[in-house]
C-alpha positions as CSV (number, residue, x, y, z in Angstrom):
1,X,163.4,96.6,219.0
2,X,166.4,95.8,216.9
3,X,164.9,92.1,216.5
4,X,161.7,93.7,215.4
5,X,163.5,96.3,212.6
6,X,165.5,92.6,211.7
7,X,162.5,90.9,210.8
8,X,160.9,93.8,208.9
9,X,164.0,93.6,206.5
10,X,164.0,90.5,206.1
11,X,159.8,90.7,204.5
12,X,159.7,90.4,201.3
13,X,158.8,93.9,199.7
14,X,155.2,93.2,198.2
15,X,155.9,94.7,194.8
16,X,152.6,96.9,193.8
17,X,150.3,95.1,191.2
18,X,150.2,96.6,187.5
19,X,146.6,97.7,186.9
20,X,145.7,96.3,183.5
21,X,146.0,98.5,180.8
22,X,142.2,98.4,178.8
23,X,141.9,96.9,175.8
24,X,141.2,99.5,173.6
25,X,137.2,99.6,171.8
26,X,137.9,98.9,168.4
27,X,136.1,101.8,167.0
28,X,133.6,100.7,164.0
29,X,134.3,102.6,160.8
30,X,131.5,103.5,159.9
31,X,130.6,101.8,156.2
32,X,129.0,103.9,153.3
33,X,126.0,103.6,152.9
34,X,124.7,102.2,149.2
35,X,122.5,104.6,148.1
36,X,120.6,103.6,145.2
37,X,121.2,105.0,142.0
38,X,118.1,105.6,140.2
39,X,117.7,103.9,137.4
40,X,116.6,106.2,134.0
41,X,113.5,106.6,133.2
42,X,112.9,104.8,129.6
43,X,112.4,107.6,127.1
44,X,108.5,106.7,126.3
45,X,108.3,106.3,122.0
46,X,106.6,109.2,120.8
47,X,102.8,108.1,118.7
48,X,102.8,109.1,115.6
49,X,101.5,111.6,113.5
50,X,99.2,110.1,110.3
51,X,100.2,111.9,106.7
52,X,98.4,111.1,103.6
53,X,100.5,108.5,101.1
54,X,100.1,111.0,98.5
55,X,102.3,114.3,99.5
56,X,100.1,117.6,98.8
57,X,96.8,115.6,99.2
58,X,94.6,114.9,101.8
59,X,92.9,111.6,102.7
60,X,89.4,113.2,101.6
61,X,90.9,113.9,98.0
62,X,92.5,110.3,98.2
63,X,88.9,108.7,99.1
64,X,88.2,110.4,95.0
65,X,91.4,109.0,93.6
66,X,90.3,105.8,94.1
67,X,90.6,103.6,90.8
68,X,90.2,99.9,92.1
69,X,88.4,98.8,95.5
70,X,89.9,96.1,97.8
71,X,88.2,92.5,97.2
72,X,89.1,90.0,99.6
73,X,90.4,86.1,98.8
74,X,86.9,84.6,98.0
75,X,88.2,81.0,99.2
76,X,90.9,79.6,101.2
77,X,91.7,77.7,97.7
78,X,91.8,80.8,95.8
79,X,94.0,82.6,98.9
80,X,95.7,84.8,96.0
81,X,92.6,85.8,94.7
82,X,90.4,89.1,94.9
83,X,92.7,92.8,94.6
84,X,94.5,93.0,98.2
85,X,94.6,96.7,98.6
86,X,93.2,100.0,97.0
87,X,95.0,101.8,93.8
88,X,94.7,105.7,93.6
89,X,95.4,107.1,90.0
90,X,94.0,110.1,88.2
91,X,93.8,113.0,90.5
92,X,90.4,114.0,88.8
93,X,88.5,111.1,89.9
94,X,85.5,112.9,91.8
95,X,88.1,115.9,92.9
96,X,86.4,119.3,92.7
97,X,88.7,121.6,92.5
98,X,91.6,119.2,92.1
99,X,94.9,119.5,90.4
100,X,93.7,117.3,87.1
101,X,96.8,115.5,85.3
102,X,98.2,111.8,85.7
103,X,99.4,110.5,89.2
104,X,102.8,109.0,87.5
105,X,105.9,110.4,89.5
106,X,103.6,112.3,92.4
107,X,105.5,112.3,95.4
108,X,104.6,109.3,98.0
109,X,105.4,110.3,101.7
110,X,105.7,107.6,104.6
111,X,101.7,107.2,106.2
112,X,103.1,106.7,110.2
113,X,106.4,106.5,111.4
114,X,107.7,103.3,111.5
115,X,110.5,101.1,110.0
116,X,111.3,99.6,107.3
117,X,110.1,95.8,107.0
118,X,110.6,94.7,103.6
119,X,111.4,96.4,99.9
120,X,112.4,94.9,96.7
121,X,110.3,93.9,93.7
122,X,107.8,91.7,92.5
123,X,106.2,91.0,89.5
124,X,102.7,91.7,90.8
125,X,103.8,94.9,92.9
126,X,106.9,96.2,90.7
127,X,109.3,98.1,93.4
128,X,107.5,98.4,97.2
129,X,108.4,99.3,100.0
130,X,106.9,97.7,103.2
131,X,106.9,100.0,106.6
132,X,106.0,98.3,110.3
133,X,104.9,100.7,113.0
134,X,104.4,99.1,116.4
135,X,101.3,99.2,118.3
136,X,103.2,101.2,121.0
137,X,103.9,103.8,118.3
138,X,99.9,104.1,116.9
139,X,97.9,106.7,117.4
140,X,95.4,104.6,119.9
141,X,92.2,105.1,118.0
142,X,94.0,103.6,115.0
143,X,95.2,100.5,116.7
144,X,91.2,100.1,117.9
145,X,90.3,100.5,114.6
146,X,92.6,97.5,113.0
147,X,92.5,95.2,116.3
148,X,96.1,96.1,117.1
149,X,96.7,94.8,120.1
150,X,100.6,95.4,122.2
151,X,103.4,93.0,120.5
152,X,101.9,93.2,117.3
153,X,102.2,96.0,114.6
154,X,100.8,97.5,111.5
155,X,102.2,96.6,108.2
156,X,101.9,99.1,105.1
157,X,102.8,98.3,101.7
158,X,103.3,100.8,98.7
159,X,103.4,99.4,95.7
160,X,104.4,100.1,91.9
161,X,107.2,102.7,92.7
162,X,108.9,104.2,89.3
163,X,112.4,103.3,91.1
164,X,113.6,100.6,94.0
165,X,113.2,102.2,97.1
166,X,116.4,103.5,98.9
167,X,115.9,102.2,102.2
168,X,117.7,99.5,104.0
169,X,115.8,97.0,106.1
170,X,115.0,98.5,109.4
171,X,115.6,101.5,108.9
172,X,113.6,104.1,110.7
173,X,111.0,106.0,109.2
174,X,108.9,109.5,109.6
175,X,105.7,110.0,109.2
176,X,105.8,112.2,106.3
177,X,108.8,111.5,104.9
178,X,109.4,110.7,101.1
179,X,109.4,107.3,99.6
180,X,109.8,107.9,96.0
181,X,107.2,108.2,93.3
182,X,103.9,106.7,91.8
183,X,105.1,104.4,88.9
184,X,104.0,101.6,86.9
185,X,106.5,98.8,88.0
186,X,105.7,95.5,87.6
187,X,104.9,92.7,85.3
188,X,102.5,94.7,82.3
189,X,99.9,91.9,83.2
190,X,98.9,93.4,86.3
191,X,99.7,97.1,86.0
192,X,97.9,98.9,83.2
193,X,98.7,102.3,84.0
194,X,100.4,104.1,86.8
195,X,99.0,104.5,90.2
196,X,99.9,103.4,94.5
197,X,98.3,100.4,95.5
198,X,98.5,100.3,98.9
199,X,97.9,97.8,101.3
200,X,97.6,97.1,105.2
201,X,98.0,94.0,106.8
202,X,98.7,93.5,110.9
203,X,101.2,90.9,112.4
204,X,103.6,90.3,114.6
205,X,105.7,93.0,115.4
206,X,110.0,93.0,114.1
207,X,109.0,90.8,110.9
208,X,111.8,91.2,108.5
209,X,110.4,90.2,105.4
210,X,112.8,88.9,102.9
211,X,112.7,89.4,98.8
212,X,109.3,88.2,97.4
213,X,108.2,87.3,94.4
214,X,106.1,84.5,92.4
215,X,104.5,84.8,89.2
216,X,108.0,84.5,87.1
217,X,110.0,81.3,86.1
218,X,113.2,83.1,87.8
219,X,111.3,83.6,91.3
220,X,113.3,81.2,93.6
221,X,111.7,78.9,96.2
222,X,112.7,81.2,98.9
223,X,111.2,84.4,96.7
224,X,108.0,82.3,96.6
225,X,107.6,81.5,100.6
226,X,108.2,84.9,101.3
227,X,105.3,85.9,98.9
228,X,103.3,83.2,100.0
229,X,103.9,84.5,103.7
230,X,103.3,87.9,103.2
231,X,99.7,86.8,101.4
232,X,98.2,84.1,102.6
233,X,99.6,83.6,106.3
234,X,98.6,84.0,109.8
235,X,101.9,86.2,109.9
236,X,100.1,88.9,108.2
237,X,96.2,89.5,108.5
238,X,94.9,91.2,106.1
239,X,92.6,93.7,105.9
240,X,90.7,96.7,103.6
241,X,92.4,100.1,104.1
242,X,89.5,102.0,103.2
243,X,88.9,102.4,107.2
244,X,92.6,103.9,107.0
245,X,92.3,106.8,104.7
246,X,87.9,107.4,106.1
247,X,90.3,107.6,109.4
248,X,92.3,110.2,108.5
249,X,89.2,112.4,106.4
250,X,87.2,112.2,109.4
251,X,90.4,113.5,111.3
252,X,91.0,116.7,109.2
253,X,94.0,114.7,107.1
């Protein structure tokens, strides 16, 4: 018995194993999730309203002010031939009931909103003012009417102003809004008497036209491209604004 007690002592004591702690499970943070943040909506351009040129006259009195007819170029030779636009003077040109009197210093409003595209003077236009509305900004049957098609705009030019417009180029414009008065600007070769010639002409849209002129000894080479452009280029195509002002008759204007 004592031997057996002996040789228990001398066992070595079997020391317990330490159960392994567990790792512990990273615990995923969870991530934010990127929620999209809508992007605005892009403020659509508003079309425009069409006003007569004249303020305080409709387009059907207009179609009776009408003292000289658009003529197109009659040859590619003669490109600066023919009368461009239309010229409205005496108010009692086929006007029942109209206000009688001379057109000189009657108020010219803005036709469409728009911006302006070029201003200055020249000798055969006197002090114009030249307004772009984009085909995005045209009332639709208007754009049909002129073959306006998107990236390109109308061009209107208002000619023979008493004073030079005060406008600066690109400057936004409302339909409605004054421009100045009917003069008689110009060289006295091509302006007899006051009136608006007006004109229309459809090109690429954000032209910036730069001063024009040609029929003087001062006008510069640059003054004479520009003209040249603005006349007789596939940058501006011309075309009779008659259409233009039966438009707006036939649309209680």
């Amino acid at each position: 018995m004592l031997c057996w007690l002996l040789a228990a002592c001398a066992a070595p004591v079997v020391e317990p194993a330490p159960s392994p702690n567990p790792s512990p499970v990273p615990t995923e943070t969870p991530q934010a999730t990127a929620s999209a943040t809508p992007l605005p909506t892009p403020t659509s351009i508003p079309v425009s309203a069409l006003c007569p040129p004249l303020a305080g006259h409709s387009f059907q009195a207009l179609l009776g002010y009408i003292s000289q007819e658009f003529r197109a170029p009659p040859s590619s030779s003669d490109w600066d031939g023919g009368h461009h636009g239309l010229d409205f003077a005496y108010y009692q040109r086929n006007d029942p009931g109209g206000q009688g009197g001379h057109i000189d210093g009657a108020a010219l409003q803005s036709a469409l909103d728009g911006y302006v595209a070029g201003l200055g003077y020249a000798s055969i236009y006197g002090y114009y003012l030249i307004v772009e509305t984009p085909w995005a900004q045209l009332p639709p049957d208007l754009a049909a009417l002129f073959e306006v098609a998107q990236g390109q705009s109308l061009y209107l030019l208002y000619a023979h102003l008493q004073n030079e417009a005060s406008f600066v180029m690109r400057e936004p414009l409302d339909c409605g809004q004054g421009l100045g008065q009917v003069g008689a600007s110009g060289d006295a070769y091509f302006v007899v008497e006051p009136h608006l010639h007006f004109e229309i002409r459809v090109g690429t849209s954000g032209i910036a036209l730069g001063p024009m002129t040609y029929y003087t000894a001062e006008a510069s080479q640059a003054e004479q491209d520009e003209y040249r452009r603005w006349r007789n280029s596939p940058d501006f195509v011309l075309h009779d604004p008659l259409p233009f002002f039966e438009h707006g008759a036939q649309h209680g204007g």
